[in-house]
C-alpha positions in Angstrom: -5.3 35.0 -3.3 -4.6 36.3 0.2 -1.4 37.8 0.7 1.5 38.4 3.2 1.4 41.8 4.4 0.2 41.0 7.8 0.6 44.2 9.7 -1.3 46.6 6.6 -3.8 48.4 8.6 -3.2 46.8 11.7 -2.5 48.5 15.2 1.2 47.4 15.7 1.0 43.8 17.8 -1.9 43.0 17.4 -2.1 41.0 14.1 -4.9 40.3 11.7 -8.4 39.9 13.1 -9.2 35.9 13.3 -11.2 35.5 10.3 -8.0 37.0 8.4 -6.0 34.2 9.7 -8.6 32.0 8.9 -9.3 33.0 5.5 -5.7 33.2 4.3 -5.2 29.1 5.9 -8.3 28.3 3.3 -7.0 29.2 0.8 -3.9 26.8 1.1 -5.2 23.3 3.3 -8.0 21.7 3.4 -10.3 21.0 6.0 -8.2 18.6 8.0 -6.1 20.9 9.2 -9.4 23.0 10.8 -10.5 20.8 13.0 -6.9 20.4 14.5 -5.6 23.6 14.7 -6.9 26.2 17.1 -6.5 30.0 16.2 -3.8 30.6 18.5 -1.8 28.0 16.3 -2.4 29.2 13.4 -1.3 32.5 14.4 1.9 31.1 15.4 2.0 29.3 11.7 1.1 32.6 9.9 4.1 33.9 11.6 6.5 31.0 10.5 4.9 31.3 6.8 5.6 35.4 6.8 9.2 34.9 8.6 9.8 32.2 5.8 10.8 34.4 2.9 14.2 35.6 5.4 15.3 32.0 6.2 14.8 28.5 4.4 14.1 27.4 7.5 12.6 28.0 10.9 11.9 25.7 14.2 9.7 26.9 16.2 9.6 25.7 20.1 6.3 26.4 21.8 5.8 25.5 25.7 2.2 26.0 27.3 2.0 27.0 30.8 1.4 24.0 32.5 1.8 21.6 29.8 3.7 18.4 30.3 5.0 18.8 26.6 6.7 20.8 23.9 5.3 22.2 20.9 7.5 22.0 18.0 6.6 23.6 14.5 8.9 23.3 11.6 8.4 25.1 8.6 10.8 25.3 5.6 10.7 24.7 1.7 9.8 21.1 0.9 12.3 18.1 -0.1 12.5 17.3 -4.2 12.5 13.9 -3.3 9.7 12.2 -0.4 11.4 11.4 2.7 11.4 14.8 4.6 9.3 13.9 8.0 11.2 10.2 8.2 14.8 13.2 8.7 12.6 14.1 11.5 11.0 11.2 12.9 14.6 9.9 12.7 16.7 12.5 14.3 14.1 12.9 17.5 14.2 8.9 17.9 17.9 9.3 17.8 17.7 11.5 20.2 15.1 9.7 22.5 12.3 12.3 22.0 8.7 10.8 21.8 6.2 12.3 19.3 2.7 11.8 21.2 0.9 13.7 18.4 1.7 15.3 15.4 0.0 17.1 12.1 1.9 17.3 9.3 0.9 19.6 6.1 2.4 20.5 2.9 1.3 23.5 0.9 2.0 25.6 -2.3 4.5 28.9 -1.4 1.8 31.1 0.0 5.4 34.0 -1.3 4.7 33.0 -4.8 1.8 30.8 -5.9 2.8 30.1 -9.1 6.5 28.6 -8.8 5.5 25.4 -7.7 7.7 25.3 -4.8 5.5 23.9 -1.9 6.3 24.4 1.8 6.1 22.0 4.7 4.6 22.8 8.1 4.6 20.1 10.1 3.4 20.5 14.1 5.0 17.9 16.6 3.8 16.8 19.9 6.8 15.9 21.9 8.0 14.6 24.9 11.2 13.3 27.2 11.1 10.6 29.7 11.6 11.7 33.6 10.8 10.4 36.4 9.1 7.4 34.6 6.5 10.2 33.2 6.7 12.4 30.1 7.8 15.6 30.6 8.4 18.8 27.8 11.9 19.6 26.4 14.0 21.5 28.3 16.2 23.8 26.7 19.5 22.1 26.2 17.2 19.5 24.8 15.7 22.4 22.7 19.0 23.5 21.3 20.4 19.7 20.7 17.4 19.3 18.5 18.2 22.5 16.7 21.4 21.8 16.3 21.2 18.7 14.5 18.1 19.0 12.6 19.1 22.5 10.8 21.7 21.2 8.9 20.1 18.0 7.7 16.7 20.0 6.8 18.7 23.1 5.1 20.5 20.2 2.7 23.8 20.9 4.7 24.4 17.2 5.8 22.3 14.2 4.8 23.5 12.3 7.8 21.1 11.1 9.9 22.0 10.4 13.8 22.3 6.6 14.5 19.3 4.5 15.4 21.3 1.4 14.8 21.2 0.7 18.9 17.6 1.4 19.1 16.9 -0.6 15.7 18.6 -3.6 17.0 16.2 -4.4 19.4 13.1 -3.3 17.7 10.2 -6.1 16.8 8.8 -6.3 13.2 5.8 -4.1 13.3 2.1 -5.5 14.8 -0.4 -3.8 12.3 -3.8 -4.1 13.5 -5.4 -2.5 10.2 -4.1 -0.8 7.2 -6.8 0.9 4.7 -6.8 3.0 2.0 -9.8 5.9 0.3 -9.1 7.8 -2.4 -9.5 11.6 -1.1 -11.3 14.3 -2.1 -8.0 16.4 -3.3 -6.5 13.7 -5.4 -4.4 12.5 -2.4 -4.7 8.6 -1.3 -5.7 8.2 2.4 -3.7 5.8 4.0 -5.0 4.8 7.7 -2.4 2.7 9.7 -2.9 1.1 13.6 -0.4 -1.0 15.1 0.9 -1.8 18.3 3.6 0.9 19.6 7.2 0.0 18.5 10.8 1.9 18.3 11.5 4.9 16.4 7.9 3.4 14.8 7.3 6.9 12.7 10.8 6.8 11.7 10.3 3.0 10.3 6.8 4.0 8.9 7.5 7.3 6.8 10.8 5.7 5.6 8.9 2.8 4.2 6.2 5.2 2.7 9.3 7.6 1.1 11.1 4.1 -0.4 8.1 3.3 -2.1 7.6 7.1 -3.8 5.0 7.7 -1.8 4.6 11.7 -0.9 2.6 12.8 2.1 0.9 15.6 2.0 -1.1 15.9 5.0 -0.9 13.3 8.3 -2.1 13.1 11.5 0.0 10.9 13.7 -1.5 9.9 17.2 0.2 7.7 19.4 -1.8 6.6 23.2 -2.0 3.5 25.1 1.0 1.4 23.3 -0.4 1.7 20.2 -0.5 4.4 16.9 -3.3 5.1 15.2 -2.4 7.6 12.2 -3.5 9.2 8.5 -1.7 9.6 5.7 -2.7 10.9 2.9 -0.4 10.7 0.0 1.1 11.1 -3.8 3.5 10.0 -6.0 6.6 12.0 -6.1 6.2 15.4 -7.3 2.4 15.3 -6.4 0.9 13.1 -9.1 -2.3 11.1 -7.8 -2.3 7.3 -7.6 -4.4 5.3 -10.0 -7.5 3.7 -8.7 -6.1 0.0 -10.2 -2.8 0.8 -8.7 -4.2 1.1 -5.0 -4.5 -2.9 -4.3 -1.0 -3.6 -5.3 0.5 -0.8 -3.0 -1.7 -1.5 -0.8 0.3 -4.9 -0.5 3.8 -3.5 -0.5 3.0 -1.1 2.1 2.0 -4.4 4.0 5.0 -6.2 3.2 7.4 -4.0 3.4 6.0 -2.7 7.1 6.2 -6.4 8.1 9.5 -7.0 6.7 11.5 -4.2 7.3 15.6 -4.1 7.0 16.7 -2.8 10.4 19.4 -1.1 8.8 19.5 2.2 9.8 
């Protein structure tokens, strides 16, 4: 099992050679998260998972030269209970951020294997409107994010920020096709388009955590009005899903995404 130590042997700054970075990564995801993440980012996760064992939990903002967007990893010890990434989804709709793209991964404590703790590290995509374009964070926004998510995500405060203005005048979701496969790790793949709505990852991850659902891994992609994203997920505490239970949560999912209660 790789380890931790991620200067041994190294000349100081540069870091482990690329297929050390690589290996390490297989031995805790699967493949979904290679063809998503280039080295550069996982060098930046590496990082996050070695810094993890001083702080319960880190935000990480990244800004490309250039790029009209913010990078945003967030890694820290995962929730008992499902409903960690709808904090999230919640707190940037609350605060008007758009998630464009994000990857979203749960794995076992690379600092000790055996516990059973897992970790999340979930990479965001975001935006703020400007100008009538998106454009990335800029600090203050930075540090307002910050600021509100590290007490929710460090079990400090289980208040959310209110969406009840921008849940008022949100539409019932438009799905355009919701599937399910069973995956290769025991996880259930959930794939989900619909037409772009309000705080619509918010709404979506909250339904998925009221129904006990657990997700391990996600990709969420949102372009052209409309979202087009994967789940794959577990019961509570990481037990897979039944083959003859798929149909009939196949149906809540459905109903419950077309039938939401706006409360926030």
């Amino acid at each position: 099992m790789p380890t931790l130590d991620l200067q041994h042997g190294l000349a100081p700054g540069l870091g482990p050679p690329d297929e050390v970075v690589v290996a390490f990564f297989r031995a805790f995801l699967p493949d979904f998260y290679f063809v998503n993440t280039p080295i550069s980012r996982m060098r930046r996760h590496l990082q996050l998972i070695g810094d993890l064992r001083a702080a319960p939990l880190l935000l990480d903002f990244h800004q490309a030269v250039g790029a009209n967007f913010t990078e945003l990893t967030l890694c820290a010890g995962d929730d008992a209970q499902p409903g960690l990434l709808s904090k999230v989804a919640g707190t940037l709709s609350a605060l008007k951020i758009n998630i464009d793209t994000a990857w979203i991964h749960t794995l076992r404590d690379p600092h000790d294997v055996e516990s059973g703790r897992r970790v999340v590290l979930d990479t965001l995509i975001l935006s703020e409107s400007g100008g009538g374009a998106g454009r990335p964070l800029s600090a203050k926004t930075q540090a307002r994010v910050r600021e509100i998510l590290t007490p929710i995500l460090s079990g400090q405060s289980s208040a959310l920020p209110s969406l009840a203005k921008i849940l008022r005048r949100a539409s019932p979701l438009v799905i355009e096709e919701i599937s399910t496969a069973p995956d290769a790790d025991g996880t259930l793949q959930i794939t989900l388009r619909a037409a772009d709505a309000e705080a619509v990852l918010f709404r979506i991850t909250r339904v998925l955590a009221s129904l006990g659902l657990d997700i391990a891994h996600a990709q969420i992609n949102t372009f052209e009005r409309s979202i087009d994203d994967v789940f794959f997920v577990s019961k509570s505490g990481g037990a897979a899903i039944e083959a003859d239970q798929i149909p009939g949560l196949l149906e809540l999912l459905r109903h419950a995404l077309e039938n939401e209660n706006f409360a926030a």
